[in-house]
C-alpha positions in Angstrom: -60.3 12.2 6.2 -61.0 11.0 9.7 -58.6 8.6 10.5 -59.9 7.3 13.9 -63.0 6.6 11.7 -61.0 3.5 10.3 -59.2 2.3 13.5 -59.2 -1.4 12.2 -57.4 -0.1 8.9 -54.9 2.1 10.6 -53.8 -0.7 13.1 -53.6 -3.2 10.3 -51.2 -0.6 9.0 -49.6 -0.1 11.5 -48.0 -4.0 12.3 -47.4 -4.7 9.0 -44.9 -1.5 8.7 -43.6 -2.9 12.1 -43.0 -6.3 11.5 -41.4 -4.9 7.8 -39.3 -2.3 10.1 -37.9 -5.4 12.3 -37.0 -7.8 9.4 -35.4 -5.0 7.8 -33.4 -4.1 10.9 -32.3 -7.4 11.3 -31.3 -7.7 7.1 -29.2 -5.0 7.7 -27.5 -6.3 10.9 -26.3 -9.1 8.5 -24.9 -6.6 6.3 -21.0 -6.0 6.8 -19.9 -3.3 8.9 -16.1 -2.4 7.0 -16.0 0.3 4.9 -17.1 4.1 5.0 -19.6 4.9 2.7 -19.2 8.6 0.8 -22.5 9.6 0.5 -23.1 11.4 4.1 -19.5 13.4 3.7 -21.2 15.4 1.3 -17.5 15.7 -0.8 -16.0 17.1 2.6 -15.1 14.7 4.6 -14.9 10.4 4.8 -18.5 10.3 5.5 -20.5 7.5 7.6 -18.9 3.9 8.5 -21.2 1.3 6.6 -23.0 -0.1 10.0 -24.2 3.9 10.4 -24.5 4.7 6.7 -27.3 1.6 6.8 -29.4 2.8 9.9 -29.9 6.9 8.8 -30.1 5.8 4.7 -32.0 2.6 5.5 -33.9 3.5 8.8 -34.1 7.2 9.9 -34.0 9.3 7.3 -37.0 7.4 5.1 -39.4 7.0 7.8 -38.6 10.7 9.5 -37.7 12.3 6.1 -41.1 10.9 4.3 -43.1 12.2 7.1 -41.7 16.1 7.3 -42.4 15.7 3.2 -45.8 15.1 3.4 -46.4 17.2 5.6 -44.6 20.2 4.0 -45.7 19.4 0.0 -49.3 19.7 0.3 -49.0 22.7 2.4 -46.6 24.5 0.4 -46.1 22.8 -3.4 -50.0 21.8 -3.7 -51.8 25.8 -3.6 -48.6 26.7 -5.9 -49.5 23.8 -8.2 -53.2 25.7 -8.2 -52.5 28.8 -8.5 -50.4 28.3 -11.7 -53.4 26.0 -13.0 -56.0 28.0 -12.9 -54.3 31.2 -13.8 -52.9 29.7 -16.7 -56.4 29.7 -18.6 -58.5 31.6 -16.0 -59.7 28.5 -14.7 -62.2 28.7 -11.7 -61.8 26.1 -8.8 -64.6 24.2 -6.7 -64.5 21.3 -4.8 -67.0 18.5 -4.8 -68.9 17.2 -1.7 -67.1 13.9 -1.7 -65.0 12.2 0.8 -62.9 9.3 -0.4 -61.5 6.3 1.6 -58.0 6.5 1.4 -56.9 3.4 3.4 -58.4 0.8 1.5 -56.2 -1.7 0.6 -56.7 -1.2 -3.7 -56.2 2.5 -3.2 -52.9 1.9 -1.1 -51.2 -0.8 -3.6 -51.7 1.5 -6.4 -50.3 4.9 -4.5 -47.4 2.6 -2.9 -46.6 1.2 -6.5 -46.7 4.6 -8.4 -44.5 5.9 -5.4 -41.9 3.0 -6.2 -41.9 3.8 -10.0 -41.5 7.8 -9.4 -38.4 6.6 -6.7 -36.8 4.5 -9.3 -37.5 7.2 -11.9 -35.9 10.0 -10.1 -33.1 8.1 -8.7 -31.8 6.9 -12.4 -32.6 10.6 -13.8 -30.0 12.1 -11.1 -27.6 9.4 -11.8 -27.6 9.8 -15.5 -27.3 13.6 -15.2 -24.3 12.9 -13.0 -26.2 15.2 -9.9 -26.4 11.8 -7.8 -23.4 9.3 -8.0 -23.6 5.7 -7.9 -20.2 5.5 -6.0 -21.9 7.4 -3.0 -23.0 4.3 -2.1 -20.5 2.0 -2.3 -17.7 1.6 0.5 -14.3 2.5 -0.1 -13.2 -0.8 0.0 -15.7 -1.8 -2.5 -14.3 0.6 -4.8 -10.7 0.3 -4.8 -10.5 -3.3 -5.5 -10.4 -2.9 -9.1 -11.6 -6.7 -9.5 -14.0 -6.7 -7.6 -17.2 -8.3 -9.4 -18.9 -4.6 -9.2 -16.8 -3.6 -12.0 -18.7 -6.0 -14.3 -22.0 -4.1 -14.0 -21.9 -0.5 -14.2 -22.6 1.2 -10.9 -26.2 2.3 -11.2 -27.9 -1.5 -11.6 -25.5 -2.9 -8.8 -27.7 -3.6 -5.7 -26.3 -1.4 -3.1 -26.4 1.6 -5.6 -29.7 1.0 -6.0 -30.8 0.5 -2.5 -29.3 3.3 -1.4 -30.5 5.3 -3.8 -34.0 4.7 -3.8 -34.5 4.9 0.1 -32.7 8.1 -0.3 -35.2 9.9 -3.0 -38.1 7.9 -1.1 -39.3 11.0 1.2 -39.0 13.5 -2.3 -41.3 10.5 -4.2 -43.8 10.9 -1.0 -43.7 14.7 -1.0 -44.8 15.1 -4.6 -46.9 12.2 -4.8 -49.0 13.8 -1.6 -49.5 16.7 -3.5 -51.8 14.3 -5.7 -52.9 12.6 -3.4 -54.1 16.2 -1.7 -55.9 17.4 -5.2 -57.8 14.2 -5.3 -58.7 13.6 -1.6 -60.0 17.6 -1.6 -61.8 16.7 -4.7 -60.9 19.9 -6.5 -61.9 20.3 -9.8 -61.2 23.5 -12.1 -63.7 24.7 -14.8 -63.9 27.4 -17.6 -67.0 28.3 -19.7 -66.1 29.7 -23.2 -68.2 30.7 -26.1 -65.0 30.6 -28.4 -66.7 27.2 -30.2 -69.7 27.7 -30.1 -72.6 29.0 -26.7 -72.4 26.1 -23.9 -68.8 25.1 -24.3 -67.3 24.3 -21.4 -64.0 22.4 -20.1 -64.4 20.8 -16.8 -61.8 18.5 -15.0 -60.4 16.8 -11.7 -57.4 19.1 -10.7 -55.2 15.5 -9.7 -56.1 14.6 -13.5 -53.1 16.7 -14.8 -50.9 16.6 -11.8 -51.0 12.6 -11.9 -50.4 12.4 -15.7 -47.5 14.3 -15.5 -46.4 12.9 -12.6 -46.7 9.3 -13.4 -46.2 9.7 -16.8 -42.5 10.5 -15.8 -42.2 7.9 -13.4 -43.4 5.1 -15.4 -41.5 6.1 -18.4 -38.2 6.6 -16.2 -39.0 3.7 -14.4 -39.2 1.7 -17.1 -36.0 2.8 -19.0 -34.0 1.8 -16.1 -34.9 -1.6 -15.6 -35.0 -2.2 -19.7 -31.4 -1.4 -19.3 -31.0 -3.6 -16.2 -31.8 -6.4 -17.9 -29.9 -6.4 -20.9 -26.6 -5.6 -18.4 -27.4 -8.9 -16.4 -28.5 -11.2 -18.7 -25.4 -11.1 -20.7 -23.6 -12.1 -17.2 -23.6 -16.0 -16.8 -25.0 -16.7 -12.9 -26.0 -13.3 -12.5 -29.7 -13.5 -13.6 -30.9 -14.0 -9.7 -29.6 -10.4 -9.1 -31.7 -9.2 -11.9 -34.6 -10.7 -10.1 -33.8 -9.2 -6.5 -33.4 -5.9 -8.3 -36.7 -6.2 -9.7 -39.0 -6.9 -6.4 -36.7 -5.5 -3.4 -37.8 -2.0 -4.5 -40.9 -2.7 -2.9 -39.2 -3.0 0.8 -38.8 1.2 0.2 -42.4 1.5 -0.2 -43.4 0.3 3.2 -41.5 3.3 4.8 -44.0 5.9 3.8 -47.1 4.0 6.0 -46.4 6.3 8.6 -46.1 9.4 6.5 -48.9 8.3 4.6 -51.0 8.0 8.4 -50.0 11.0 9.3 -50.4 12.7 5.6 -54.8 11.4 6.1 -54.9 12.6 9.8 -54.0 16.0 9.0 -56.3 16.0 5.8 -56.0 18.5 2.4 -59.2 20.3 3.1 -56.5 23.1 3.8 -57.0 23.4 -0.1 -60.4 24.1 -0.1 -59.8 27.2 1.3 -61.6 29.9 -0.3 -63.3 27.9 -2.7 -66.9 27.1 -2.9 -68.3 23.9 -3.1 -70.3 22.3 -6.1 -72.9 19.4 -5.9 -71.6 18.1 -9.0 -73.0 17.3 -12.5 -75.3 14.3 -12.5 -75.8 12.0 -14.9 -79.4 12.3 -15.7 -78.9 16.4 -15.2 -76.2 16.5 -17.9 -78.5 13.8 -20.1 -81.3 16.7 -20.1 -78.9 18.9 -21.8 -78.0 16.8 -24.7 -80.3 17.1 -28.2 -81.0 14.6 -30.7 
């Protein structure tokens, strides 16, 4: 996709991910600055004081870590992703002479949503397996007061577990998510012809068809799990019900740090995965209609 095709879109984009990026500095310049926060120590060493800890988990690692990931994915996970599909069955690949507008705005609020869910999803999966801890995100201050109010909710709905967590796994969410989003802007589709039931069966689909099923399958499922359990923790706690609202829309705020990544992601393009394939015109309507008897 040419990006400098949609110049109004891309600006548009732009200031609303700068104006996001300055209220969101100055949020967390309200945040205290006491503490050290495990998670960069890595199990080593004290890791980050909090004012840090907030400007590479909050700041600098979503925006620059987002962009190497879609960058990387579609160049590296994407032809794996093909090669194992159409091996699998002997599946033959085309692409389709198509070229989809990315950057309008129904096509970003569904990618940016889906990339929320698959964030939340992954984030509770490593919790739950124990891989990623909730405490990693909690000062040390916050966690050796043993009456502090954090003790009535367990660690993975508390709001600085989960902020931390999702902007974390944000730039993995964007990497896998722009293999999709690759497969469907290269309009790849795989075929196979088989006489197995019957002459003039065929199978025929979009390759993103599969990859976004499983994909958002998981996330949504995940996703959903997690906050079904959020809200039976919070509204069982008198006064606390607001937090389960906050929980529920600040998510979002992550989702505005893959616009760049996501700019970047269209100006390079996927046609890299159209790469030895041939192209198709595609299956009309009325063509297919003249195969069908009565």
């Amino acid at each position: 996709m040419k990006v400098g095709e949609h110049k109004n879109a891309v600006i548009t984009a732009l200031v609303v991910y700068l104006v996001y990026q300055v209220l969101f500095f100055m949020f967390t310049q309200t945040l205290e600055d006491e503490g050290i926060v495990p998670l960069f120590g890595f199990g080593i060493g004290p890791g980050l004081e909090k004012h840090l800890h907030n400007l590479v988990n909050f700041i600098l690692w979503p925006v620059l870590g987002s962009i190497v990931f879609a960058v990387i994915f579609p160049r590296l996970v994407a032809p794996l992703y093909l090669k194992f599909k159409t091996f699998r069955k002997n599946y033959k690949s085309v692409y389709l002479v198509w070229e989809p507008n990315s950057l309008n705005i129904r096509e970003v609020l569904v990618r940016g949503i889906l990339l929320l869910l698959l964030t939340i999803g992954l984030s509770a999966t490593l919790m739950d397996a124990g891989i990623l801890r909730p405490r990693y995100f909690l000062a040390y201050d916050m966690l050796g007061n043993p009456v502090n109010e954090i003790s009535e909710v367990p660690l993975k709905y508390n709001m600085d577990v989960f902020f931390g967590a999702i902007f974390l796994l944000c730039p993995v969410a964007v990497g896998l998510w722009s293999c999709a989003w690759a497969f469907e802007d290269a309009s790849i589709v795989y075929y196979s012809f088989s006489n197995k039931q019957g002459e003039g069966f065929f199978e025929i689909e979009p390759l993103h068809f599969r990859f976004n099923a499983l994909v958002g399958g998981y996330a949504g499922l995940s996703a959903l799990f997690y906050y079904l359990g959020a809200i039976y923790v919070y509204l069982f706690l008198p006064g606390r019900s607001q937090e389960l609202f906050f929980l529920g829309i600040a998510g979002f705020m992550a989702t505005f740090t893959m616009i760049p990544a996501y700019l970047i992601y269209l100006w390079m393009g996927s046609k890299h995965l159209r790469k030895g394939l041939r192209q198709s015109e595609g299956l009309t309507e009325e063509e297919f209609n003249k195969t069908l008897t009565s």
